[in-house]
N, C-alpha and C positions, 0 to 999 in steps of 0.2 A: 536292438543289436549292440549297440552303444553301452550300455548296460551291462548285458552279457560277458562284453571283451574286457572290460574294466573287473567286473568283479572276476574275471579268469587270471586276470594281469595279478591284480593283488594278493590273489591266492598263492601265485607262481612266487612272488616276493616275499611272501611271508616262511614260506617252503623253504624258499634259498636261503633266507637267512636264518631261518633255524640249524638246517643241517650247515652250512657253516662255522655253526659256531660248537658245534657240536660230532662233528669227524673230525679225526685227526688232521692236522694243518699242513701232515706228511702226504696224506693221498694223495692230496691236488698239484697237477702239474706246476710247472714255474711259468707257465704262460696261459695268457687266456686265448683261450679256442673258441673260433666263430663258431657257433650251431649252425647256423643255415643261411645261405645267402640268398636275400632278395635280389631278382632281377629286374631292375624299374628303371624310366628313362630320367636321364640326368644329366646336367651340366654342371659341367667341377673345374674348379681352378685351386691350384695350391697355393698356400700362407704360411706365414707365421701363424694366423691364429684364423679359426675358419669358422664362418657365418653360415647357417643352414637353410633353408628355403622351399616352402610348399607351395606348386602352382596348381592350378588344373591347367595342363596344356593339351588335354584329349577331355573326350567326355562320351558316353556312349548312351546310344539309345536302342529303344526296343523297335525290331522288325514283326517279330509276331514271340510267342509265349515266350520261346525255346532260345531266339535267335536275336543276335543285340549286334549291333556296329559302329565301330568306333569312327569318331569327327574328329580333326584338328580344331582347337580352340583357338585364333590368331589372339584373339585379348589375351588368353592367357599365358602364351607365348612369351606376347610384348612384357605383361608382368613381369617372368624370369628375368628377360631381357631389361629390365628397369633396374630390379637386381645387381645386377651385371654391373649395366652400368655405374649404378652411386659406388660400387663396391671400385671399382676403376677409378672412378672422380678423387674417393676414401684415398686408395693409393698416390694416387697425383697430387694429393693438397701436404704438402710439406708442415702445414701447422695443424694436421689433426693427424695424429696415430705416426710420428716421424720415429722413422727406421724401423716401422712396424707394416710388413705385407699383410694385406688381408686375403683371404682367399675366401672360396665358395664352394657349397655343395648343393643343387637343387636337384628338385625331387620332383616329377611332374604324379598328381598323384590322381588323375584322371577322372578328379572328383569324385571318386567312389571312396566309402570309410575306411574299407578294409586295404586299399593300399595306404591311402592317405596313412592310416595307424603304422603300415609295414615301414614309409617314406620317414616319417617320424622315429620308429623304435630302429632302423639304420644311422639314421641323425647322431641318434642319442648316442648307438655304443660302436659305430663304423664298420666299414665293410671291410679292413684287412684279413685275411686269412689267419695270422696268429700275432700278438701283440705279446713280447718277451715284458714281462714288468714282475713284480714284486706279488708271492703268492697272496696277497690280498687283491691283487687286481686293482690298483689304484694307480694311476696317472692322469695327463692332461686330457679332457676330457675331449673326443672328434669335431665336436660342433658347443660353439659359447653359447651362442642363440640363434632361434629359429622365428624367423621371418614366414607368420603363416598363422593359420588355414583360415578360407575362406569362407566354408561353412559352421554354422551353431553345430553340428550334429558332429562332424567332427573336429571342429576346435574344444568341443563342450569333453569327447572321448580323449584326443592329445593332452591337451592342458591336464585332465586329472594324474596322468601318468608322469610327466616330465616335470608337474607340483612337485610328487615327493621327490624327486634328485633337484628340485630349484633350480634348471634349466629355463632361462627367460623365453616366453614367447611372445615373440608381438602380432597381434594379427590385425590384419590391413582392411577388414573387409566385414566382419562380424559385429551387428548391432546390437545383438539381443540381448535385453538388461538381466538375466538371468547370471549372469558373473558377474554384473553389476553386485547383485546383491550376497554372491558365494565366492568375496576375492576370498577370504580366510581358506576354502575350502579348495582354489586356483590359483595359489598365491603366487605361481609364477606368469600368470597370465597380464598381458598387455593388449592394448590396442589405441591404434591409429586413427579411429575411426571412433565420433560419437555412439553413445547407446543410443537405445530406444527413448528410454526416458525423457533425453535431453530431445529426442524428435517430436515428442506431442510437445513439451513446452516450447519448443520453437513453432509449433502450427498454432498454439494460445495464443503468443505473441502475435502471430498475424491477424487472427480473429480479436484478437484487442485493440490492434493498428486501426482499420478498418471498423470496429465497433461491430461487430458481426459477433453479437450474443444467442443468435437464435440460429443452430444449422444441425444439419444431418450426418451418419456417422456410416457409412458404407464398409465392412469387412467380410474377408476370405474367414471360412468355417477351418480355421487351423489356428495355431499356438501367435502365429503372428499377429491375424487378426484379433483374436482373442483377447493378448495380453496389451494390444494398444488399446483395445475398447475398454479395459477396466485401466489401465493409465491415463486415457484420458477423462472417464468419467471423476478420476480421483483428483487428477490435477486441475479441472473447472468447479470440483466443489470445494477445494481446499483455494484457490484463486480468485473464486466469485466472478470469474471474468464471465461466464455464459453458461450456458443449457445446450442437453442434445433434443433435438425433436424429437429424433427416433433411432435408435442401434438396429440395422439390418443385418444378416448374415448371408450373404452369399452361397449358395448350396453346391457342393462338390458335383452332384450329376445334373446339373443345369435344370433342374426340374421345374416345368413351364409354368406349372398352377404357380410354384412358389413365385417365382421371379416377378406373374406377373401380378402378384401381392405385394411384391417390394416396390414395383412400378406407380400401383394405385397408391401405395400410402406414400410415397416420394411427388405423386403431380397435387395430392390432397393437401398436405404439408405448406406450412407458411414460411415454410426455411427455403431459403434462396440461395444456399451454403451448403455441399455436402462434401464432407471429409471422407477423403477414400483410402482405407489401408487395402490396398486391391492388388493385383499384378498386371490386370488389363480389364477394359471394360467390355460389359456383353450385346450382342448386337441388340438385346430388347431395350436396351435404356439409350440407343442409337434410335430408335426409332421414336422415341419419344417426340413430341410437337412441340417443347417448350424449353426456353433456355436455364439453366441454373449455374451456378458459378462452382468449378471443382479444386477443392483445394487436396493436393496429391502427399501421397506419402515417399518419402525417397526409394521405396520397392517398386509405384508408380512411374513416378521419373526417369527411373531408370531405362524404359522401356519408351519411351519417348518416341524414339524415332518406329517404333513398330506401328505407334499409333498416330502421328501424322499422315493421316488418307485423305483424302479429296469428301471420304463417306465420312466422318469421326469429325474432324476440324469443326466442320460448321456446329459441331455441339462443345467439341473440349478446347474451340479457340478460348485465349484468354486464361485459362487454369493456369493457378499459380500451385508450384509443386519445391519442397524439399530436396536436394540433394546433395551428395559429397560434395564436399570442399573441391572445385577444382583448382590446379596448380600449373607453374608455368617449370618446366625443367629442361634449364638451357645445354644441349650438348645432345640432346638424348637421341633426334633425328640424326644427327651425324654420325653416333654411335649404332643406330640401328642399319644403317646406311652400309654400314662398314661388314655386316651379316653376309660370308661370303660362305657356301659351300666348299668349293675350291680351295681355300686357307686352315679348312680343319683336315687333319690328318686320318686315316680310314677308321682307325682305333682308336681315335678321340671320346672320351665322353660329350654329348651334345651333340654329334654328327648326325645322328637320325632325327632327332628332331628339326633340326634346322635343313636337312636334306627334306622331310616331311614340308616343311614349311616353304619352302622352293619351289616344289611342285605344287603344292594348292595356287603359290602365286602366279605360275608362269604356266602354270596350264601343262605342265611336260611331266617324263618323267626319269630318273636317274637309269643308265644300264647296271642290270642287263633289266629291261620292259619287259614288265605283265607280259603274256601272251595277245598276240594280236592288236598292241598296243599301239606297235608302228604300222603295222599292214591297217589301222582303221586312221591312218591318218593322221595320229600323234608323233608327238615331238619329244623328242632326248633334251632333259637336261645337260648344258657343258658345265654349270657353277660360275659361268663369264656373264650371264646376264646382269642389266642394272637394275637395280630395282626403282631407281629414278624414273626409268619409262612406263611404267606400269599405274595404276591407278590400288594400291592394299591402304586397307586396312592399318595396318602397323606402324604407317607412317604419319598417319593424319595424329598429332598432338595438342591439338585445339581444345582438344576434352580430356585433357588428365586427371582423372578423379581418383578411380583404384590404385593408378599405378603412383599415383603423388602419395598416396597413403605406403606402399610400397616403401618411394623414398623416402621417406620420413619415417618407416619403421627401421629400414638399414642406418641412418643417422642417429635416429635413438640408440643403437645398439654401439656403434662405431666412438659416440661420444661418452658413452658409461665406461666405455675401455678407457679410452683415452683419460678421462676422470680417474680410471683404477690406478692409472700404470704413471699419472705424476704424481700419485701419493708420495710421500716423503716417509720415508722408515722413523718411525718415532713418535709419527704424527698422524697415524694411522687409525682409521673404525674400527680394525680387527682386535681379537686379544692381545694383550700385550703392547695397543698402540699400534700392529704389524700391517704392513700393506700387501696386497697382493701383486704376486709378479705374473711375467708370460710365462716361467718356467714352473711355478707350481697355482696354475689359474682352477682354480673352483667355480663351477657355475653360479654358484649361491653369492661370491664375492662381486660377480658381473650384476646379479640380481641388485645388490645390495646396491651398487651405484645408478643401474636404471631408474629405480623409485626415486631417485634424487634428480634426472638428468632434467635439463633444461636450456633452450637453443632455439634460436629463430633461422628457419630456414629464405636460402635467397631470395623466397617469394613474399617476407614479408611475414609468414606465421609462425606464432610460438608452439614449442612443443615441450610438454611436461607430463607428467602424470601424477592424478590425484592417489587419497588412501586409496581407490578401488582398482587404478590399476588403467583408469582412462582419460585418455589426454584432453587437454584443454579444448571443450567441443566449438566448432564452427560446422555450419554449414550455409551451404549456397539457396537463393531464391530465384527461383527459375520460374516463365512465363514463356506460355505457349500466343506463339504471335502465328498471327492467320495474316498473309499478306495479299493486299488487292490482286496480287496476277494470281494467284490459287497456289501459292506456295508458301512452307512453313519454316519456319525457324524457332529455336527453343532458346532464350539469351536468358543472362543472369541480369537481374532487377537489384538484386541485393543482398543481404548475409543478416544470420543470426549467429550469434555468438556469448560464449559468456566469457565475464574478465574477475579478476577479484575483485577491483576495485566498483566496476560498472554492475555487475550481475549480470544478467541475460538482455543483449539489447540488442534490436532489429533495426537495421538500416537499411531504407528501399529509398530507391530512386524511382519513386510515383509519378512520372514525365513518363516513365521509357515503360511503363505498363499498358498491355494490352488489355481492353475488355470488352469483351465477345456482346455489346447492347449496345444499342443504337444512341444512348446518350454517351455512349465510350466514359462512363462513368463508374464505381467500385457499385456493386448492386446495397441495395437494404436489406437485410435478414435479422429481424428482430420478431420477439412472439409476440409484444407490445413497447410502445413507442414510450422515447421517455417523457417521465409526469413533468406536463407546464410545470414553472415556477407558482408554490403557492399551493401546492398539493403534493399528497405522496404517494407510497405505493402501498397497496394491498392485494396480497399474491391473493389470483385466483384458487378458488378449494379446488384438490385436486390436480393443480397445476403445476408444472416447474416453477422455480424463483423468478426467471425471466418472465411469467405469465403474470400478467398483473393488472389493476382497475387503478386509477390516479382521482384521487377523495383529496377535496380540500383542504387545508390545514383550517383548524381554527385560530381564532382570533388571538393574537399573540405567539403564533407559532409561525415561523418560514421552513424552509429547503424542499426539495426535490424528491430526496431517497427518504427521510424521514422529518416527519414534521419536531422542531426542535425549538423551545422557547425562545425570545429574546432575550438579552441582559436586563438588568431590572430597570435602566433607566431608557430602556428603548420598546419598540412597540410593531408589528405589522406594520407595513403600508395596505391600501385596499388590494391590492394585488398578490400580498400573502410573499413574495417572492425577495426580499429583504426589509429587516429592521429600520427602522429611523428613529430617531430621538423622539421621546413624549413629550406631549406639550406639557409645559409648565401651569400653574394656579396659582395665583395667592389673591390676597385685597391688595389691589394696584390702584396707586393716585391715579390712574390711566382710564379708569373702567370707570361706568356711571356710580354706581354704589360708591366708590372709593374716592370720586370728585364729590359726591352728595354729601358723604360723613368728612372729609374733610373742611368741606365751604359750611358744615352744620360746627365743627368745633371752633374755627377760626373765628364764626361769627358767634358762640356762646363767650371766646373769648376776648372779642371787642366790646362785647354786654357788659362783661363783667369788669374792662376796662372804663368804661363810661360810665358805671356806675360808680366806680372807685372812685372816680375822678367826680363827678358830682361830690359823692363823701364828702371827699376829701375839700374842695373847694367851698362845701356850707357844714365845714366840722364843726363851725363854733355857732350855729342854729339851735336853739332849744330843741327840734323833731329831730337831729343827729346824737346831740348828745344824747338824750333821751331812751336815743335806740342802742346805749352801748357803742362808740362811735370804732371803739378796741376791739370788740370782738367782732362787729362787724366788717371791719378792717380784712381781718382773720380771714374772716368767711369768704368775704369775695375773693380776695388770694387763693384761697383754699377753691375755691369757685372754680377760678381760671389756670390751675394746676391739673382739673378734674377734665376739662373742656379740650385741656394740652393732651393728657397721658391718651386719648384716644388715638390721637396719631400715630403713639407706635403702634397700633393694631395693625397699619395700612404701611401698604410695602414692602417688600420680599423680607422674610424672616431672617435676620443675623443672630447672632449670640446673642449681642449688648440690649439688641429689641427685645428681645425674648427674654432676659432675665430683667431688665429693666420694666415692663410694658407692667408685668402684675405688681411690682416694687409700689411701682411709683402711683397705680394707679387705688393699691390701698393703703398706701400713707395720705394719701389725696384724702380721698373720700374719709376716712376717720379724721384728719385735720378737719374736715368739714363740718362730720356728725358730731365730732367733740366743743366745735363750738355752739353749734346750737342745740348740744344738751345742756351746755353751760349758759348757754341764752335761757333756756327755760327754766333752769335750775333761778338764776336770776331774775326770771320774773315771779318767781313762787317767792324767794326770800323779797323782794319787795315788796309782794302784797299782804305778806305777814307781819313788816315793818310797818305796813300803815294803820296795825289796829293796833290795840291801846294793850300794852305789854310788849308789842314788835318790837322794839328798838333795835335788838340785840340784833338779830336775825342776818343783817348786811352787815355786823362787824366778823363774824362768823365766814365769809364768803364776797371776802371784797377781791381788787383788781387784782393781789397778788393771789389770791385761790384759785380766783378764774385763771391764769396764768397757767398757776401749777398745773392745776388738774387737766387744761388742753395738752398741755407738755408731756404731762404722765401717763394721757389715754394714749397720745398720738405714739410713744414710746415703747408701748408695749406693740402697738402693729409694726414697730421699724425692727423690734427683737425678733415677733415673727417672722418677719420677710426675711431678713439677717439671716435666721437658723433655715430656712425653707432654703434660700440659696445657695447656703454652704452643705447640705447635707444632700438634697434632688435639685442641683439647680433646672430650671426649664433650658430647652436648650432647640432652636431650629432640627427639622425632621422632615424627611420626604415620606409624604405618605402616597404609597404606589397601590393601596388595596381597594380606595376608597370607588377609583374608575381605574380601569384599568390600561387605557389606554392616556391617561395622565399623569402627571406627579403634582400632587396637592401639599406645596411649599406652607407648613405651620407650625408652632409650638408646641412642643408638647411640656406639658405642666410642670414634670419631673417627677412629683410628688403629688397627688390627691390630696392626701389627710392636710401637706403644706398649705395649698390651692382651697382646702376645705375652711382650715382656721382662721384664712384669712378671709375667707367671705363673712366666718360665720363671726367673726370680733365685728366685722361693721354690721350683720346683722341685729346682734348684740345691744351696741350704742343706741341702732335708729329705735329697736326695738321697747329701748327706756326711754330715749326720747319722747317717743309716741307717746308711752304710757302715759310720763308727767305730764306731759301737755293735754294728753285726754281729761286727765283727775283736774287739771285747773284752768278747762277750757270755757267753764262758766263765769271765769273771774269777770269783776266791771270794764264798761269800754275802755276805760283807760287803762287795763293789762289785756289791752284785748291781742297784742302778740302772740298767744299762747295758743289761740286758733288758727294763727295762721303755721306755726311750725306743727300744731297736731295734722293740718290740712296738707305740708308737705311730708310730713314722714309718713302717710299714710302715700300717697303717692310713689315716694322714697320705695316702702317696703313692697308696694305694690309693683313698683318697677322690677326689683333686682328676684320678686319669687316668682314673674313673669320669667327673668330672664336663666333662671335655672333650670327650668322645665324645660325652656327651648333650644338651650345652650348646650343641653344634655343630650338632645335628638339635631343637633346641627355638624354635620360634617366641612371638616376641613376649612375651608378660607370665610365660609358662610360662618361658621363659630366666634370667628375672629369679629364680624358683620356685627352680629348678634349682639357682643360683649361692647364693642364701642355705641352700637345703637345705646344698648343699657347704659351705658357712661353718659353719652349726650341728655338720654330722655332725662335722668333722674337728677343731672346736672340741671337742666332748664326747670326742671321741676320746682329744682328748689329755688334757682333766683328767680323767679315769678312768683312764686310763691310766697317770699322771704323780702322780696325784694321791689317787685312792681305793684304790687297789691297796697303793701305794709303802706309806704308813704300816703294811698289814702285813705287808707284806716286811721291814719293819724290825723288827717288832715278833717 
């Protein structure tokens, strides 16, 4: 129908404004003529500038096909009446709208579209009989704004028509996110009142409060149901906050098989949580045998007190439900209070209503009475009654929801004025700078300051409105309490709300919550429980996301939702559930191995002291001198340099160890091997000298050659080391790959080919050593030195091509092991060999 009037309306408009512009400017009278006067019930008060107003103060319903009967609506009533009053309040507050009357015009529009549209198109263009203006028909416009409608169906028909004149509407009462998303298309449309939208993400918020990932989703087979079950399915998968178990639909002609399908899969269901966008519950899910926790929709809520029964409670105790914001509005019973028949005039506008409203309350009725009115018993209204003695409806304001939205739409509207009308000429939004007055007021200029307006009403809330046209949403958290004598009460718990700065936050006072289970506890509603620490999740195939298996993390992996490495220098605990530091490795003076090679080099270099010192002590013995007393000197020096450099192997790796430990330990060992090539070289030239032509042979290769030549070999390993260190120097290095759950503290070389030449130069020496000493191992006992250094470099070489095969397949602090083992062995090798032996070979 909706549809219909609309696309007749804009037809009508587009008609008008062609021939318009297109007859003579002469036809048309100099006044505009009402066409047809609506007759609808109304309260009006006069202004400077007047507010319009859509109530339903009737509502009618069907007796049979043909035949419908009209009800007084007291809520709706009171609405008007709310009206009223802030529009009073408006006039009395000397710092909002000063020397400016407001007046009113409502429109009771008996909840049906087609008046409601009639109550509206009165609004817009007024009901005087002939209005003398300007043949364009242009003046102040009857109504600024209109306070109204309660319905989608007809705020959705109003708003499109009163868009194109930019006539601001606010409407008090209207959720539906569907202007949400078409303000361009209702851009004069307002509301007081959250959308839909902002209602499922405040029921997330709850289910995320609670941890309530796993529940069910209950809706009516109409637009309202419908459009919260794809808003919320979008806003839990775009949130991750949870999963539906199941979307039911509630079937319009209660049909048994169905319902009691929804039954069986709702007692089957592991969800303990069922979200209800419903209007009331049906007696089959009353009869159910098992508790579940209902979380309501504010269409629910609403309905509240229909559904506190004695039957109902023991299933819907406890349900926590969404509703309007309610509000505290000081003055209003007093003003209601003051609703006197008697004070309106017979020809007042509002008289019949409020004469209507007098007899619903007092049970009478006005002269001249119905027939047989008096003779069965009833009572004449006189308009002296109090309404203090009575027990209505209308007076009880303990639950101000709609009609707070009411006032806070007339404030919105009262304050955009007030904003218009101290602009400063000059300084004005309009062209030219220009501001609007009361004497040439546009509704489109009212418009323009509403989208700005901004104000905290006495209760404490702000009011604004976004680009779409919808104010800053709150609502209230309400809780069905079931009280030990069997009586209910519905209390506010808490509020959702969003802020700029905050975003959407839920504040419950969880002390003053009812819940309907014997541990008076929030229930559990999850598909699966969360994964122990040290495991994660793996959605079931076929499952929602909240459906899931918890598998361990592997070894270096922690958390909960997903298994996620450690940092490199950290590791699982057994429990998989946080990191801790890896243990450390190296060769520690601490550990056996690292006491063993150290008490093995101390003690090769006490050997090597003691023999010194012996030397040294029978230098001038013919078996000292004999043996070269100088290079022997050398050697053991060289000996106990060899015995030293192992220690840097042991103990946590620094730079200076590390580039120092391969330095020193092959200047060592070549000082060593260069003297006793020059030993052997030596005893080859003496035993040349002893046959008959030798002479020469030791002038050739005396103390300054041997000299040299140690000097010269030893020189070329220190250029080595030199260029290896300035070009790859070695350098300490955590190796994390070796074990995984360690850090193995060691050297890394820097250089290979560095690390290569310098083995292979002392390989080099021993390797000539060996040779001469093999070729002149036959000489007479008395060169018989030359078998004992052929006996240690075979040893020698034996050791270190031992220790490259093993060196090669040895990880981490065990390499380290390895290389000073090879230092020590080849070290004692030779002073036993060179050294413990020789003096009784001599002897």
């Amino acid at each position: 129908m909706s549809s219909f009037l609309q696309s007749n309306l804009l037809l009508f408009i587009v008609l008008y404004s062609y021939f318009s512009h297109t007859i003579p400017s002469s036809l048309f009278p100099s006044s505009c003529q009402l066409q047809e006067q609506f007759h609808l019930n109304r309260m009006q008060k006069s202004g400077d500038v007047i507010l319009g107003g859509l109530f339903p103060v009737h509502f009618f319903s069907s007796v049979s096909d043909l035949l419908f009967t009209s009800h007084f609506y007291v809520q709706g009533f009171r609405l008007a009446q709310t009206m009223a009053f802030a529009i009073d309040e408006i006039n009395k507050n000397s710092s909002l709208l000063p020397n400016v009357t407001v007046g009113y015009t409502l429109y009771d529009n008996c909840a049906e579209l087609g008046i409601g549209f009639r109550g509206a198109l009165s609004l817009a263009s007024g009901q005087e009989e002939q209005i003398i203006l300007h043949n364009t028909c242009v003046g102040n416009p009857p109504v600024v704004g209109i306070v109204g409608d309660s319905s989608s169906t007809r705020s959705i028909a109003i708003s499109s028509v009163l868009g194109l004149y930019r006539v601001p509407m606010v409407s008090f009462q209207f959720n539906h996110r569907m202007l949400f998303y078409d303000h361009q298309k209702y851009p004069s449309f307002f509301r007081t009142i959250p959308s839909d939208a902002f209602q499922v993400r405040a029921m997330i918020q709850i289910l995320k409060h609670f941890g309530w990932t796993w529940a069910g989703l209950l809706i009516t087979d109409d637009d309202y149901g419908l459009h919260a079950a794809r808003s919320l399915q979008s806003e839990l998968s775009v949130s991750g906050e949870g999963c539906l178990a199941y979307i039911e639909v509630l079937p319009w002609d209660k049909d048994t098989d169905e319902l009691r399908r929804i039954v069986d899969v709702m007692k089957k269901s592991t969800a303990h949580v069922v979200i209800a966008f419903v209007g009331a519950v049906l007696k089959e899910f009353i009869s159910l045998n098992w508790l579940i926790h209902w979380l309501a929709s504010e269409g629910w809520t609403a309905t509240a007190a229909v559904l506190q029964t004695p039957q109902l409670m023991p299933y819907l105790g406890g349900t926590l439900g969404i509703a309007i914001r309610r509000g505290e509005i000081p003055g209003l019973r007093e003003f209601l209070l003051q609703i006197r028949p008697d004070l309106l005039e017979n020809n007042s506008y509002g008289k019949t209503m409020v004469n209507e409203f007098w007899e619903l309350t007092f049970q009478c009725r006005f002269a001249p009475a119905p027939a047989g009115w008096v003779e069965g018993g009833g009572a004449l209204c006189t308009g002296q009654e109090d309404l203090e003695n009575v027990n209505t409806e209308i007076l009880d304001i303990s639950n101000l929801r709609p009609e707070y939205n009411v006032y806070k739409a007339v404030y919105a509207l009262a304050y955009s004025l007030d904003d218009m009308l101290r602009c400063k000429q000059g300084r004005g939004s309009f062209s030219g700078h220009s501001c609007g007055t009361l004497q040439s007021l546009e509704p489109w200029q009212l418009l323009y300051y509403l989208e700005r307006v901004n104000f905290t009403t006495p209760f404490g809330d702000q009011v604004s409105f976004d680009e779409n046209g919808d104010v800053v949403p709150i609502y209230d958290v309400m809780n069905w309490l079931w009280l030990p004598d069997g009586s209910t009460k519905v209390h506010n718990v808490g509020e959702v709300k969003r802020s700029a700065f905050k975003g959407e936050e839920l504040i419950l006072a969880e002390d003053k919550i009812f819940w309907n289970f014997k541990s008076n506890k929030p229930p559990r509603s999850v598909c699966s429980e969360s994964c122990p620490p040290g495991t994660h999740m793996v959605r079931k195939k076929g499952e929602p996301k909240c459906c899931f298996d918890c598998i361990p993390c592997s070894e270096g992996k922690v958390n909960s939702l997903e298994c996620t490495s450690c940092p490199e220098d950290f590791w699982s605990n057994p429990q998989r559930d946080h990191c801790v530091p890896k243990n450390t490795e190296f060769l520690s003076y601490h550990e056996p191995l690292g006491i063993c090679l150290t008490a093995t080099s101390l003690l090769g270099t006490f050997i090597c002291a003691v023999v010194l010192w012996i030397f040294m002590y029978h230098r001038r013995t013919p078996i000292v001198r004999a043996n070269n007393s100088e290079l022997s000197f050398q050697l053991l020096l060289s000996l106990k340099l060899c015995f030293l450099c192992s220690l840097l192997f042991i103990g946590r790796p620094r730079l200076w160890t590390c580039q120092l430990r391969h330095a020193a330990f092959g200047i060592s060992f070549v000082l060593c091997v260069s003297c006793i090539l020059v030993k052997t070289m030596v005893v080859l030239a003496v035993f040349k000298a002893s046959k008959p032509g030798g002479g020469t042979s030791l002038k050739w290769f005396g103390p300054v050659q041997q000299r040299g030549t140690v000097l010269c070999l030893t020189s070329i390993q220190a250029a080595i080391c030199t260029a290896w260190l300035v070009s790859a120097s070695p350098a300490p290095h955590k190796n994390t790959q070796y074990q995984n759950d360690k850090i193995v503290y060691e050297c890394t070389v820097g250089s290979t080919v560095g690390f290569a030449v310098l083995l292979g130069y002392i390989g080099m020496l021993a390797a000539i050593s060996f040779l001469i000493a093999f070729l002149v191992r036959n000489l007479p006992d008395s060169f018989n030195e030359a078998k004992l250094i052929t006996f240690s470099m075979l040893i020698f070489c034996a050791v270190w091509v031992a220790f490259v095969l093993v060196y090669i397949s040895s990880p981490g602090n065990y390499a380290d092991a390895v290389e000073a083992f090879a230092i020590l062995a080849s070290s004692f090798g030779l002073l036993i060999t060179l050294y413990l032996e020789e003096p009784q070979c001599r002897i």
